[in-house]
PDB file of N, CA, C and O in Angstrom:
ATOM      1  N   UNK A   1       0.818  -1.204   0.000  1.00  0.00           N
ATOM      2  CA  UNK A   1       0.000   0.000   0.000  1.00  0.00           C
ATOM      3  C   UNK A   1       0.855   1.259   0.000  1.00  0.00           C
ATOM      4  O   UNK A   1       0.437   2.322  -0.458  1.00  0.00           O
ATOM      5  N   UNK A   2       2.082   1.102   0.536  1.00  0.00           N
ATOM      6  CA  UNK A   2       2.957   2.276   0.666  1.00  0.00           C
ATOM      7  C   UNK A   2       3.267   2.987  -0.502  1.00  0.00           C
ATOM      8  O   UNK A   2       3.237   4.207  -0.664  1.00  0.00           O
ATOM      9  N   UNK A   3       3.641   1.895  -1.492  1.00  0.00           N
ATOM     10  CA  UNK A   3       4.016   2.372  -2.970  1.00  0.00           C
ATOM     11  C   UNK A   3       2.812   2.793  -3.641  1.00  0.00           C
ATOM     12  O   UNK A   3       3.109   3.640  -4.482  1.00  0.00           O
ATOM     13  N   UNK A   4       1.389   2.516  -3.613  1.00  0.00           N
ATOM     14  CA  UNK A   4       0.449   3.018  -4.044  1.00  0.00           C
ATOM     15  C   UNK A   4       0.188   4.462  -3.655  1.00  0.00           C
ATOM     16  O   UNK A   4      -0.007   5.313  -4.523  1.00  0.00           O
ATOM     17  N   UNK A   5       0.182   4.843  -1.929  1.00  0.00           N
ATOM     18  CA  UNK A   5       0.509   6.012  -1.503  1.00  0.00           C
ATOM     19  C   UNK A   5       1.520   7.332  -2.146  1.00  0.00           C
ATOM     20  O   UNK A   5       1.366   8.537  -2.346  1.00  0.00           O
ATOM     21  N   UNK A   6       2.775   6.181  -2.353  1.00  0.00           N
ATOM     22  CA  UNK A   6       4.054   7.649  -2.672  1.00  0.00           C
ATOM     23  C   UNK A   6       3.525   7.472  -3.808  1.00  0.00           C
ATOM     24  O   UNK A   6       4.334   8.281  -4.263  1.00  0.00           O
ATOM     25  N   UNK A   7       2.752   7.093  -4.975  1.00  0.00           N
ATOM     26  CA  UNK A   7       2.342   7.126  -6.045  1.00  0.00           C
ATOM     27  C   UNK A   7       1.261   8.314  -6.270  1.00  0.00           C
ATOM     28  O   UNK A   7       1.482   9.139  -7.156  1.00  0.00           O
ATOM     29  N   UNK A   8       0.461   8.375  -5.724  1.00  0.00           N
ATOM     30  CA  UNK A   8      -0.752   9.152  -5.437  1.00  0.00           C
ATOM     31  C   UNK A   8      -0.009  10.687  -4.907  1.00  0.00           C
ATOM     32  O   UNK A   8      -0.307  11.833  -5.241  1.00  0.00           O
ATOM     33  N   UNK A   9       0.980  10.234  -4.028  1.00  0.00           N
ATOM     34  CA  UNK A   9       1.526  11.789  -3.726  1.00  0.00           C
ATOM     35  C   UNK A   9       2.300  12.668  -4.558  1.00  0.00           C
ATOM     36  O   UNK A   9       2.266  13.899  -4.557  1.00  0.00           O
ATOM     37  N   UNK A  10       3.100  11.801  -5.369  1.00  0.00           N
ATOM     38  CA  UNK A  10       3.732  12.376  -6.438  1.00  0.00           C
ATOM     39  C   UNK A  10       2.485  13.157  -7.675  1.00  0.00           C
ATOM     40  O   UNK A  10       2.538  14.299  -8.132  1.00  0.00           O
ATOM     41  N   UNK A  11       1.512  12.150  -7.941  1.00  0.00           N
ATOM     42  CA  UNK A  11       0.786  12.948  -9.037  1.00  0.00           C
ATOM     43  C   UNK A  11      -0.270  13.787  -8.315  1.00  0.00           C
ATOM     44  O   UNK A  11      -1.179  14.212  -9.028  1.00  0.00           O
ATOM     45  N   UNK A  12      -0.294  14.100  -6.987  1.00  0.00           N
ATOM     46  CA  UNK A  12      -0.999  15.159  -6.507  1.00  0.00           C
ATOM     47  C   UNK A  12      -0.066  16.322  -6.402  1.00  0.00           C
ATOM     48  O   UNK A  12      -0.379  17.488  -6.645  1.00  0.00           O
ATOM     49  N   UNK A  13       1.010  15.934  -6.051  1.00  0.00           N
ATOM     50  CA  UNK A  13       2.058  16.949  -6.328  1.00  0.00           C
ATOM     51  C   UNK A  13       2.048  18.000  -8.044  1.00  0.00           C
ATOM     52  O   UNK A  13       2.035  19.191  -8.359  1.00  0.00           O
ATOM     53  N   UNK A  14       2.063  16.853  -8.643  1.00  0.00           N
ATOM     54  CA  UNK A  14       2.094  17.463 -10.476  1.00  0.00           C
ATOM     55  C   UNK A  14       0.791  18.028 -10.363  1.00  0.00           C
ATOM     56  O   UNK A  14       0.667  19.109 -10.939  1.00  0.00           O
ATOM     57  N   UNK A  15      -0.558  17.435  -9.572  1.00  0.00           N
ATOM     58  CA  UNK A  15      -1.530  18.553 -10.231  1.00  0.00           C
ATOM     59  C   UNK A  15      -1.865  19.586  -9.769  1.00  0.00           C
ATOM     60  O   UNK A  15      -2.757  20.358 -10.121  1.00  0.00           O
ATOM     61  N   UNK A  16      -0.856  19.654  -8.616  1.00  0.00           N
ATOM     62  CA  UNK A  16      -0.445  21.282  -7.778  1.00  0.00           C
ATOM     63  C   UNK A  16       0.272  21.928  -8.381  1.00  0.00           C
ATOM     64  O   UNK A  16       0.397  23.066  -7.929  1.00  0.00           O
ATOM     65  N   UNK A  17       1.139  21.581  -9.723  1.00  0.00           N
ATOM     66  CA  UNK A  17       1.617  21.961 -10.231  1.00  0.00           C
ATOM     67  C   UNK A  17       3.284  22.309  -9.738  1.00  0.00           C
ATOM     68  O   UNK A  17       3.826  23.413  -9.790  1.00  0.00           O
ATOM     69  N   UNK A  18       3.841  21.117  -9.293  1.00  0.00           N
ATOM     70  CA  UNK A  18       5.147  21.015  -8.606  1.00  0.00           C
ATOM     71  C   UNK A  18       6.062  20.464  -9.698  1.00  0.00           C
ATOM     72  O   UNK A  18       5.648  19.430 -10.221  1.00  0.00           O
ATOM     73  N   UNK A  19       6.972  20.843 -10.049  1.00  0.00           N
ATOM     74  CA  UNK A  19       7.977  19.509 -10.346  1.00  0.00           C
ATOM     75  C   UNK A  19       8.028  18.490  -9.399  1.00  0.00           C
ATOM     76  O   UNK A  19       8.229  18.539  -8.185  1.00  0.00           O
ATOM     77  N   UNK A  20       7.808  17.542 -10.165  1.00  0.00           N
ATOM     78  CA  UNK A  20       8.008  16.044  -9.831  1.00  0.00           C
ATOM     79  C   UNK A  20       9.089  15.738  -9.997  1.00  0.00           C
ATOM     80  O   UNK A  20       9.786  15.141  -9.176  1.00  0.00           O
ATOM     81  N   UNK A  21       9.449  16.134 -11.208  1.00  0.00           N
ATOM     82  CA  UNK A  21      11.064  15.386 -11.720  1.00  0.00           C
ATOM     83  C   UNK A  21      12.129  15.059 -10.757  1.00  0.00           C
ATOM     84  O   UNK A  21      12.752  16.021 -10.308  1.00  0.00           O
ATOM     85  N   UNK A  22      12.394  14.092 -10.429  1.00  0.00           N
ATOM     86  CA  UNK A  22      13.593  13.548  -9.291  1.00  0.00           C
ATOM     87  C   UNK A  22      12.918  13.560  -7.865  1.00  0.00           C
ATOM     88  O   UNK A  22      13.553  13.636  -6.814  1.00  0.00           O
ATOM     89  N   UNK A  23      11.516  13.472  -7.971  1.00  0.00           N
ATOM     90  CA  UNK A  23      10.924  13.078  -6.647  1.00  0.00           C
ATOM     91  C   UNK A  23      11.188  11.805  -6.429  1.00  0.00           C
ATOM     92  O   UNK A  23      10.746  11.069  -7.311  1.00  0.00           O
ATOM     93  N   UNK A  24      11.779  11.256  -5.525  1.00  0.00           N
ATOM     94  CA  UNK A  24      11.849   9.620  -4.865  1.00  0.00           C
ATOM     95  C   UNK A  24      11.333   9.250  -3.261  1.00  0.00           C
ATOM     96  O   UNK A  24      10.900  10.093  -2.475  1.00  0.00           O
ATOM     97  N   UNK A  25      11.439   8.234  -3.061  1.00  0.00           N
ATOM     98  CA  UNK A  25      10.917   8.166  -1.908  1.00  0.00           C
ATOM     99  C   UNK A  25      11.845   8.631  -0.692  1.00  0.00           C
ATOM    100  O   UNK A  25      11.439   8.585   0.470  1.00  0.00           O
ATOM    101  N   UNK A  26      13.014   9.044  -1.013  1.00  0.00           N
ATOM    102  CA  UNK A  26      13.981   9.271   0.088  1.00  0.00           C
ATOM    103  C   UNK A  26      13.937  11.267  -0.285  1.00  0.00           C
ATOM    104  O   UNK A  26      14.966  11.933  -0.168  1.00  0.00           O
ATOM    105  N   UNK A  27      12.734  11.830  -0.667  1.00  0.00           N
ATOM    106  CA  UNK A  27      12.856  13.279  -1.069  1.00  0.00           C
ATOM    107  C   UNK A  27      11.922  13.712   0.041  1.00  0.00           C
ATOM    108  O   UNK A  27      10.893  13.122   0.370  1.00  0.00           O
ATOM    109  N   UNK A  28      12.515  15.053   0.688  1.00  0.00           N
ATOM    110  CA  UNK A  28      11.749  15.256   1.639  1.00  0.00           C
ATOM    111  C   UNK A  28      10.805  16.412   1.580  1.00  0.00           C
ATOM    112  O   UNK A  28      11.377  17.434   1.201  1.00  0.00           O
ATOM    113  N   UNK A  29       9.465  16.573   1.853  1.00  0.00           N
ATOM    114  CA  UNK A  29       8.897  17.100   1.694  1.00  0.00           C
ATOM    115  C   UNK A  29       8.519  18.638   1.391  1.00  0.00           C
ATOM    116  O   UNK A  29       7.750  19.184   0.600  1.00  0.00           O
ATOM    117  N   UNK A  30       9.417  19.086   2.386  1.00  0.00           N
ATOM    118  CA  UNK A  30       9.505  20.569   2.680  1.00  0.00           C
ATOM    119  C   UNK A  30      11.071  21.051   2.180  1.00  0.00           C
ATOM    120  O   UNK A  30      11.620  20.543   1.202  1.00  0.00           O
ATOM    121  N   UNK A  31      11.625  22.006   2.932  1.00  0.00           N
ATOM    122  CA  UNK A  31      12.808  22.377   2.523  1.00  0.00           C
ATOM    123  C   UNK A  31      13.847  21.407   2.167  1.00  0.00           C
ATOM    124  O   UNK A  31      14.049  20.376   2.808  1.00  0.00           O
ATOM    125  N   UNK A  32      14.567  21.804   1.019  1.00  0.00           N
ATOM    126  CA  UNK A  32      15.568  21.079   0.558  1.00  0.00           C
ATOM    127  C   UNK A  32      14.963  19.517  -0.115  1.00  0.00           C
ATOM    128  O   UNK A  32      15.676  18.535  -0.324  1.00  0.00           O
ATOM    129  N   UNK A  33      14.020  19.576  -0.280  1.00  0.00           N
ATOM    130  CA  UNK A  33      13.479  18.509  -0.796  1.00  0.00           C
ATOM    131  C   UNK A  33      12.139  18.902  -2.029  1.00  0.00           C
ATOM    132  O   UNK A  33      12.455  19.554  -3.025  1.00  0.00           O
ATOM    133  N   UNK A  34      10.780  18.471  -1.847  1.00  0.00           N
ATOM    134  CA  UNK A  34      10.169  19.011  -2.349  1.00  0.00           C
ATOM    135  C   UNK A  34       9.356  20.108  -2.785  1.00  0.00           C
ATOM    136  O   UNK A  34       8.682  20.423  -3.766  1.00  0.00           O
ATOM    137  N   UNK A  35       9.846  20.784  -1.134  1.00  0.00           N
ATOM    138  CA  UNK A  35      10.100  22.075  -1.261  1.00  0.00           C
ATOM    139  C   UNK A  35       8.763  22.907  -0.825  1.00  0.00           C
ATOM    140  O   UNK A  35       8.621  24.115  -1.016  1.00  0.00           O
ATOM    141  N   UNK A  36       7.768  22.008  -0.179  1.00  0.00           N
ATOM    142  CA  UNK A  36       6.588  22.209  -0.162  1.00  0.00           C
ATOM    143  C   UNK A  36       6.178  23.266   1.175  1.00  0.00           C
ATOM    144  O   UNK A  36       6.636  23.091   2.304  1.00  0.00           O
ATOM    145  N   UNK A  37       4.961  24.705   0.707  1.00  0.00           N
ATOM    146  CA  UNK A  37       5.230  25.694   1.525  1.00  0.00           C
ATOM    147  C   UNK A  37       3.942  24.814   2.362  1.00  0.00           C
ATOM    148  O   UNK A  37       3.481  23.707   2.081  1.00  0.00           O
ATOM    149  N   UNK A  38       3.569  25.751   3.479  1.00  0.00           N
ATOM    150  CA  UNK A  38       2.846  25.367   4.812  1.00  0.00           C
ATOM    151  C   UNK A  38       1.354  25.185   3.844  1.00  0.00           C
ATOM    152  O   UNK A  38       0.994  24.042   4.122  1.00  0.00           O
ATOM    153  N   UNK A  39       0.294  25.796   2.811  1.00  0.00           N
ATOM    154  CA  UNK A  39      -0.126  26.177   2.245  1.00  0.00           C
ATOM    155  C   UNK A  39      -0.265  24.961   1.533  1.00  0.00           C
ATOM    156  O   UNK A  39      -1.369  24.422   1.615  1.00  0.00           O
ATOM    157  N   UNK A  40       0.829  24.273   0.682  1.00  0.00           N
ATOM    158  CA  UNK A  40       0.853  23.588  -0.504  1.00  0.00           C
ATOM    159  C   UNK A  40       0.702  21.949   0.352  1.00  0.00           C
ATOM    160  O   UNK A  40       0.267  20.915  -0.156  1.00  0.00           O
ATOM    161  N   UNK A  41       1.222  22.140   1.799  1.00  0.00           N
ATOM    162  CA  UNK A  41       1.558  20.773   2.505  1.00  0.00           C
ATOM    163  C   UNK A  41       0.506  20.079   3.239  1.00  0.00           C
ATOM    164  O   UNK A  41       0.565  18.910   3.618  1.00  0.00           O
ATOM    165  N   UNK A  42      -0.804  21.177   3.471  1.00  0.00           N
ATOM    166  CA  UNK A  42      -1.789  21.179   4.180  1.00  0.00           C
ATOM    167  C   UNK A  42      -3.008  20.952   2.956  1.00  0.00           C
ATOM    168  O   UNK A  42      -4.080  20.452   3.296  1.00  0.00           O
ATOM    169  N   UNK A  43      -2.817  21.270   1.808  1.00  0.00           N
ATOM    170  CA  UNK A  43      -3.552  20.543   0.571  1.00  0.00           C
ATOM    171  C   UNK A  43      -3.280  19.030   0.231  1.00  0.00           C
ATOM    172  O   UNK A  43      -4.234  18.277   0.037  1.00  0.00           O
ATOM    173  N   UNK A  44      -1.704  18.490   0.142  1.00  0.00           N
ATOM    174  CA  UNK A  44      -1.530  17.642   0.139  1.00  0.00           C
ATOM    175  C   UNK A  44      -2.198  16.873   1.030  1.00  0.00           C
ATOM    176  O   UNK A  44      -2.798  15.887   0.604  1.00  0.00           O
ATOM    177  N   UNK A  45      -2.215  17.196   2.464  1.00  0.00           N
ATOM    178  CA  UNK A  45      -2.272  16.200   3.572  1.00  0.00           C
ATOM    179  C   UNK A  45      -4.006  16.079   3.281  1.00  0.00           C
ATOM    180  O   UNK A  45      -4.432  14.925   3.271  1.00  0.00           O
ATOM    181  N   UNK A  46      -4.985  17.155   3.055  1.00  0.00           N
ATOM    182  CA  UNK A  46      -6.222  16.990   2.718  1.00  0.00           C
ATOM    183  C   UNK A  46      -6.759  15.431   1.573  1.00  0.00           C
ATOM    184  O   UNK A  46      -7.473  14.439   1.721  1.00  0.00           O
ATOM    185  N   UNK A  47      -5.617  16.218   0.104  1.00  0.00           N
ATOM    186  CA  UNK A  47      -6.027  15.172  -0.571  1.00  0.00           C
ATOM    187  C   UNK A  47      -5.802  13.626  -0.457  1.00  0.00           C
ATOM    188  O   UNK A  47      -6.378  12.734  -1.079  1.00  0.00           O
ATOM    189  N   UNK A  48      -4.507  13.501   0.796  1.00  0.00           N
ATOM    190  CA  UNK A  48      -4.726  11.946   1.126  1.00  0.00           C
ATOM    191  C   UNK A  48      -5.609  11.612   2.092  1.00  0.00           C
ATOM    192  O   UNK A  48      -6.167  10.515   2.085  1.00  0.00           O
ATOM    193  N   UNK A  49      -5.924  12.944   3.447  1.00  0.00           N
ATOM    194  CA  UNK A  49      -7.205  12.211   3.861  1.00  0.00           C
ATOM    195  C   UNK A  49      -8.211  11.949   3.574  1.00  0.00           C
ATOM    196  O   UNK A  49      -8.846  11.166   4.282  1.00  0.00           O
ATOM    197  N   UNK A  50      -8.798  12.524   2.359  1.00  0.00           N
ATOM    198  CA  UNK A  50      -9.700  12.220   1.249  1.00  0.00           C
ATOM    199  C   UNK A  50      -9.735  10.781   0.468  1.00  0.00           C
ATOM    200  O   UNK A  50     -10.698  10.063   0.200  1.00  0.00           O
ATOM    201  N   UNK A  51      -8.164  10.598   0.166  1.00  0.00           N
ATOM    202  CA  UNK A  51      -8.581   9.395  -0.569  1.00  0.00           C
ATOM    203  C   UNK A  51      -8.028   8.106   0.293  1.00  0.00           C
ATOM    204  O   UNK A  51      -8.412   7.044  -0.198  1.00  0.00           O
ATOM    205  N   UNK A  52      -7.492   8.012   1.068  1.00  0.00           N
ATOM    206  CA  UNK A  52      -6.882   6.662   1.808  1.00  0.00           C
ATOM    207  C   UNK A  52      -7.645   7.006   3.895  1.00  0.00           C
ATOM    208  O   UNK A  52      -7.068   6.562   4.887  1.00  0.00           O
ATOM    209  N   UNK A  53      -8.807   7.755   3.936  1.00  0.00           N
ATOM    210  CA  UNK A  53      -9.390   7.721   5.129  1.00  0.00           C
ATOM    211  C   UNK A  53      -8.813   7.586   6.017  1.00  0.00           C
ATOM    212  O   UNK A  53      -8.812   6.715   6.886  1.00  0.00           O
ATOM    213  N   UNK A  54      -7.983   8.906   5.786  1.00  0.00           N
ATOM    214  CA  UNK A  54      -7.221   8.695   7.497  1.00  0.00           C
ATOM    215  C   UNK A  54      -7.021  10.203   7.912  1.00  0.00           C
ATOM    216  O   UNK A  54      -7.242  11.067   7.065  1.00  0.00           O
ATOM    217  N   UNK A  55      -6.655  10.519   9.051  1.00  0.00           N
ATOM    218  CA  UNK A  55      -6.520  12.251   9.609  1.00  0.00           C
ATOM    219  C   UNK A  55      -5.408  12.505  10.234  1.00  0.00           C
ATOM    220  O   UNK A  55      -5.140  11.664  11.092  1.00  0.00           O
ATOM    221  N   UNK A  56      -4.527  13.513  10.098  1.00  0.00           N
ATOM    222  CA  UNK A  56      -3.809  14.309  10.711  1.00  0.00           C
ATOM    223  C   UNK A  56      -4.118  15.075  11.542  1.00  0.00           C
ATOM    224  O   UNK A  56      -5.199  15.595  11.264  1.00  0.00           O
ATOM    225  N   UNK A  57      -3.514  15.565  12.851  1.00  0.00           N
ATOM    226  CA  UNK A  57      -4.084  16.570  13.524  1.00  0.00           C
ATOM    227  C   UNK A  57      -3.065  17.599  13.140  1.00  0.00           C
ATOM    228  O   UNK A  57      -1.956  17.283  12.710  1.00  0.00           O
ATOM    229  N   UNK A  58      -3.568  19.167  13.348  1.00  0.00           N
ATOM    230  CA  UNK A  58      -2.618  20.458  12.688  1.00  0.00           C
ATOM    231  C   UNK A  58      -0.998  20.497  13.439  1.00  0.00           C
ATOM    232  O   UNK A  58      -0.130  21.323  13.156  1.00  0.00           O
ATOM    233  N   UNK A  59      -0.831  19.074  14.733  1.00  0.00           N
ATOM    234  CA  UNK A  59       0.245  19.114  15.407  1.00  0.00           C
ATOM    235  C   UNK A  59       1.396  18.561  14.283  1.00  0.00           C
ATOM    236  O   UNK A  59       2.381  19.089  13.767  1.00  0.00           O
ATOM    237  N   UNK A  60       0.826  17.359  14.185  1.00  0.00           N
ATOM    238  CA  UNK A  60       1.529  16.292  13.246  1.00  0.00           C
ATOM    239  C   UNK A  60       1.371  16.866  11.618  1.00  0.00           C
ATOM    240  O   UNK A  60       2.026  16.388  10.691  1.00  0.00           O
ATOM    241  N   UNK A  61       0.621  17.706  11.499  1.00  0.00           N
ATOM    242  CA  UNK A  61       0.619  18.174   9.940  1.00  0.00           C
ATOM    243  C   UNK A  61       1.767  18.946   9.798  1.00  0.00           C
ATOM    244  O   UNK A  61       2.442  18.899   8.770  1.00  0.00           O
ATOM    245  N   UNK A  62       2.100  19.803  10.947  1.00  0.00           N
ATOM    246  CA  UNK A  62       4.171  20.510  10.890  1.00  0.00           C
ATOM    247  C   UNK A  62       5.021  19.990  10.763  1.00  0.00           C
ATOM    248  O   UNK A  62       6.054  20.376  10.217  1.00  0.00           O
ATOM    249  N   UNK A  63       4.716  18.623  11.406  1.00  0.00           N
ATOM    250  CA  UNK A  63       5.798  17.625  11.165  1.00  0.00           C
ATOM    251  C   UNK A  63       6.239  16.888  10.225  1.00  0.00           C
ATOM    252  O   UNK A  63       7.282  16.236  10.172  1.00  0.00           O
ATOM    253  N   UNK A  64       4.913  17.080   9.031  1.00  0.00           N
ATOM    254  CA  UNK A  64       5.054  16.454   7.717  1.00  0.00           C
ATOM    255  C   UNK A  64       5.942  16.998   6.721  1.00  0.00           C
ATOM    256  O   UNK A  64       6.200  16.454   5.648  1.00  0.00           O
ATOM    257  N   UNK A  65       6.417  18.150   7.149  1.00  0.00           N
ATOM    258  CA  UNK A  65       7.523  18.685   6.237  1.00  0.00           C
ATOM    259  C   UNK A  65       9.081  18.257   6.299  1.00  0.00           C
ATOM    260  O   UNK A  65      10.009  18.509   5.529  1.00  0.00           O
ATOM    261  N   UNK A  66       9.027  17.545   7.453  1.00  0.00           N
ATOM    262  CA  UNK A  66      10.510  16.678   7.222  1.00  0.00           C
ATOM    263  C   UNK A  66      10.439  15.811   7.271  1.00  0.00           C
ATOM    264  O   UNK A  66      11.380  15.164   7.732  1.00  0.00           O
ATOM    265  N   UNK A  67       9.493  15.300   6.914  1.00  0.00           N
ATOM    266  CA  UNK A  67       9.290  13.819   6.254  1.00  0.00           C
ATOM    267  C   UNK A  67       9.570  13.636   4.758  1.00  0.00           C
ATOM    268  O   UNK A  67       9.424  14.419   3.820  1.00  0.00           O
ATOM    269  N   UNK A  68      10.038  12.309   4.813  1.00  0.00           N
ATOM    270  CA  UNK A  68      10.300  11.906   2.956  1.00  0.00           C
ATOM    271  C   UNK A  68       8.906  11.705   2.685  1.00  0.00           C
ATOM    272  O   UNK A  68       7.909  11.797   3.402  1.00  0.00           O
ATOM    273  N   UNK A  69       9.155  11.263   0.892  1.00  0.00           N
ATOM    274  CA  UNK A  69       7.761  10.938   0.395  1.00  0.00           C
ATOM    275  C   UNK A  69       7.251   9.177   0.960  1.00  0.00           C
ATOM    276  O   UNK A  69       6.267   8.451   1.104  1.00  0.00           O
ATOM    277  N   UNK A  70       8.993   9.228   1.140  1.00  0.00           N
ATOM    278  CA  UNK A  70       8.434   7.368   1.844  1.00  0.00           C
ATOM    279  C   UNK A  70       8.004   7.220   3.473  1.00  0.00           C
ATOM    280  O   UNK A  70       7.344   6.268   3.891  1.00  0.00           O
ATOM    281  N   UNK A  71       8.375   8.057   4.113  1.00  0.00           N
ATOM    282  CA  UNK A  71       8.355   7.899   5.123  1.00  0.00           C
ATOM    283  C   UNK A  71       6.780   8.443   5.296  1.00  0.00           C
ATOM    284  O   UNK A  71       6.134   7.746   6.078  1.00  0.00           O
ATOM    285  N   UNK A  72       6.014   9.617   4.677  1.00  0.00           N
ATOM    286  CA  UNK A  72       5.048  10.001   4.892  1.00  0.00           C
ATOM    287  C   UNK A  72       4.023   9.059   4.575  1.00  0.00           C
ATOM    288  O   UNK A  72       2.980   8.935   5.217  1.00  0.00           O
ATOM    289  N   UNK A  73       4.432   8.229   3.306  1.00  0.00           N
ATOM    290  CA  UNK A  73       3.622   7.284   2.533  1.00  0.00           C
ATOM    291  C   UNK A  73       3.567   6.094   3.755  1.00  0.00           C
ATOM    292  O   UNK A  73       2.423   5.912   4.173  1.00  0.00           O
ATOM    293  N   UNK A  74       4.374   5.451   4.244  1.00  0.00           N
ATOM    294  CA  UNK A  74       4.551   4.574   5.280  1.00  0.00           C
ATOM    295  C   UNK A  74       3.558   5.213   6.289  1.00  0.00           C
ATOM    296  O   UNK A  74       2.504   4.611   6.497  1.00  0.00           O
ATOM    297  N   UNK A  75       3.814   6.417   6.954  1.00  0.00           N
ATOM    298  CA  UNK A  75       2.789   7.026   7.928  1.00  0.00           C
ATOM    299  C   UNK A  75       1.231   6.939   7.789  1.00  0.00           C
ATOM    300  O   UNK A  75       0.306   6.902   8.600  1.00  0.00           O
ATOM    301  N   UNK A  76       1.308   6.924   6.683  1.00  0.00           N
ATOM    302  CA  UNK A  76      -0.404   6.865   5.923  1.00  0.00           C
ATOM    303  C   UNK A  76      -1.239   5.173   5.646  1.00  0.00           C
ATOM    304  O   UNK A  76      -2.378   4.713   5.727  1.00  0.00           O
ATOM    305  N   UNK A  77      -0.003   4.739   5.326  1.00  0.00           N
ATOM    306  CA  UNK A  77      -0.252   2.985   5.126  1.00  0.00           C
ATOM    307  C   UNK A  77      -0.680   2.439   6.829  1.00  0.00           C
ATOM    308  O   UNK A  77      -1.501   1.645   7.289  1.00  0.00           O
ATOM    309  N   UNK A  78       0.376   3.353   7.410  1.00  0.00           N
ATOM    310  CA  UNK A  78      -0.021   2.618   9.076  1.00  0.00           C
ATOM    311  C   UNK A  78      -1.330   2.962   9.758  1.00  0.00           C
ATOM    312  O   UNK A  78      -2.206   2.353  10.371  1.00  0.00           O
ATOM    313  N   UNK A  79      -1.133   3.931   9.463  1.00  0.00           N
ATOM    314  CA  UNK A  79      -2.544   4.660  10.024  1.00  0.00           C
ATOM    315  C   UNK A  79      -3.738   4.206   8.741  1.00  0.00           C
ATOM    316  O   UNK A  79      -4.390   5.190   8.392  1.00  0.00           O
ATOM    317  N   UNK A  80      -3.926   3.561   8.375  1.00  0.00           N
ATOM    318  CA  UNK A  80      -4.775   3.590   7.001  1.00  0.00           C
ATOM    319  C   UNK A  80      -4.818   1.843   7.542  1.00  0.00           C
ATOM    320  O   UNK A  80      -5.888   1.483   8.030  1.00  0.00           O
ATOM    321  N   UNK A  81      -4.210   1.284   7.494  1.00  0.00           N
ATOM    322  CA  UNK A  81      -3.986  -0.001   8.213  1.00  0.00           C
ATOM    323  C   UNK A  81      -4.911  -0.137   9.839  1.00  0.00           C
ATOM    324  O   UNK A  81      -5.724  -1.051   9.978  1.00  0.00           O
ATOM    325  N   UNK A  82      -4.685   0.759  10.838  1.00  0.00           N
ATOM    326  CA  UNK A  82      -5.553   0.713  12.006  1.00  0.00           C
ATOM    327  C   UNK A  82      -6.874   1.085  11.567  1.00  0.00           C
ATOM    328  O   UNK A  82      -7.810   0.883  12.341  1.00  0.00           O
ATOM    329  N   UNK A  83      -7.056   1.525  10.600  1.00  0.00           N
ATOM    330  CA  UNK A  83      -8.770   1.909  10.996  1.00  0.00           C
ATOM    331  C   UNK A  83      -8.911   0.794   9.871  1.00  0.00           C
ATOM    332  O   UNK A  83     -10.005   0.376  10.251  1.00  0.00           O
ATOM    333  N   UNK A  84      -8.692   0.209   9.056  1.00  0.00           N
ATOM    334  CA  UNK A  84      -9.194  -1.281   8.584  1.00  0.00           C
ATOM    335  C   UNK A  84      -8.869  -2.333   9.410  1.00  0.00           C
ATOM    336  O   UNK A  84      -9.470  -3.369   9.125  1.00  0.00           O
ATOM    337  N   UNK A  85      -8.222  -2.391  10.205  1.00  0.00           N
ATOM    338  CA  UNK A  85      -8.247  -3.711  11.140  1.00  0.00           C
ATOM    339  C   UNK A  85      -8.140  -3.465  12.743  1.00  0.00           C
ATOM    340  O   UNK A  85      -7.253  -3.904  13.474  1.00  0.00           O
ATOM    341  N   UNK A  86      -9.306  -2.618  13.139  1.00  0.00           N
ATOM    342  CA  UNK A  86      -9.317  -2.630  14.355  1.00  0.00           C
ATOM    343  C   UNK A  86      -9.416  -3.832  15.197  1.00  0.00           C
ATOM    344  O   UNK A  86      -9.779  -4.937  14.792  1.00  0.00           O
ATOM    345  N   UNK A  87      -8.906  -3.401  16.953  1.00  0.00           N
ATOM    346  CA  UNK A  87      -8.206  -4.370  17.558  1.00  0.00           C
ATOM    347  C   UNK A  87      -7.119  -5.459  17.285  1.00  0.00           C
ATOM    348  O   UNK A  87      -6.830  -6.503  17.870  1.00  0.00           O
ATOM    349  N   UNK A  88      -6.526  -4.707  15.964  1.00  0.00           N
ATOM    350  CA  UNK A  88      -4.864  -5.856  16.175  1.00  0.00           C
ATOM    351  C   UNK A  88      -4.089  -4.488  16.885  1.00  0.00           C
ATOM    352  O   UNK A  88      -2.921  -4.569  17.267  1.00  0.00           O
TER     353      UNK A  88
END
């Protein structure tokens, strides 16, 4: 599911109109990476709680800027993972 995730983030990225080009999963979100402002990072985080049913709170949404695209994608798989298999 992870790779389906950094998949989805990359082409939400392009239809924000970002370069993609040399996005990988070890690229980090915000500075020095994808470069993404407070504005552009808080759309992102919308359009995955939209499509993979899961929520951020505005604490952990600051924190998403030094995150990679893999590591965020992993964050989303886990949490996307507990609310389909509650009580493991």
């Amino acid at each position: 599911m992870s790779s389906e995730i950094s998949t989805f983030v990359v082409e939400s990225l392009k239809e924000m109109n970002y370069d993609v080009d040399g996005i990988t999963e070890t690229t980090t979100l915000g500075p020095a990476g994808a470069d993404l402002e407070s504005l552009a990072l808080a759309e992102l985080t919308v359009r995955v709680e939209d499509r993979f049913g899961v929520t951020f709170s505005e604490e952990e949404a600051e924190e998403l800027a030094g995150m990679t695209v893999g590591e965020f994608a992993a964050a989303v798989a886990a949490r996307a993972g507990q609310l389909s298999a509650p009580g493991e």
